[in-house]
N, C-alpha and C positions, 0 to 999 in steps of 0.2 A: 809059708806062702799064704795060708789061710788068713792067717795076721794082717798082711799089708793087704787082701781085697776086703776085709773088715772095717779097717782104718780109712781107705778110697771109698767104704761105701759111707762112712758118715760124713765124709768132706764133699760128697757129692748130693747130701739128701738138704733139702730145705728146713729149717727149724720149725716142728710142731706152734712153739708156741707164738713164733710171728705172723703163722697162716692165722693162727686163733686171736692174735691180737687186733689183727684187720678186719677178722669177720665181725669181732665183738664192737670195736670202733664203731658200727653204722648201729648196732644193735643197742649196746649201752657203753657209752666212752671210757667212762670210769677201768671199766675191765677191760679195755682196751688199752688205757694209758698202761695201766699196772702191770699187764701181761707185753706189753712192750718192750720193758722195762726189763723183764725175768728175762725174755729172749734175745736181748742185746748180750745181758753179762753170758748166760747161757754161749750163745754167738763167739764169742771173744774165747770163752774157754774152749768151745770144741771144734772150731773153723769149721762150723755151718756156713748153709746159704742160707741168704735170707736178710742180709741185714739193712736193707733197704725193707723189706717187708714190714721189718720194727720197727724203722723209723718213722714211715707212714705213720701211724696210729697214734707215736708219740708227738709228733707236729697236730695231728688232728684234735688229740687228746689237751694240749697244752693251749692250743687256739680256743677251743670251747671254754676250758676254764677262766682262759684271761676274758673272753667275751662277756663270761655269766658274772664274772665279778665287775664286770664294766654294768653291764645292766642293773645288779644290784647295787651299787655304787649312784648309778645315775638313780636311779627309784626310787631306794630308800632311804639314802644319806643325803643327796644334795636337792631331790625333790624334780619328780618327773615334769613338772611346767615351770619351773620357776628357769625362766630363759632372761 
């Protein structure tokens, strides 16, 4: 019996590392994207909750990079005034 309120307790708990992927998201992306990332497969393997939690930070995470590479793109390759 101990077994099955074991097994309920971890399909009932939110995944560590999707709360830490969100916090890290506003703090520094990078680790945010990456800890995303661990928390989904994590997710998948142990039916957590949370997987909306990881996805946030991956959409946030994946927006900022295509952003920065637009900005560097516009800057330093095609030249910030030449319209």
């Amino acid at each position: 019996m101990k077994k099955n309120k074991v097994n309920n307790l971890n399909s009932d708990n939110y995944n560590l590392f999707a709360i830490l992927a969100l916090v890290f998201t506003f703090i520094f992306y990078p680790v945010g994207l990456i800890l995303g990332f661990i928390a989904l497969s994590q997710i998948k393997k142990s039916k957590e909750k949370g997987k909306w939690i990881a996805l946030i930070p991956i959409w946030v995470g994946l927006f900022l990079v295509a952003f920065i590479l637009y900005i560097f793109i516009r800057v330093f390759i095609i030249g910030m005034w030449s319209f």
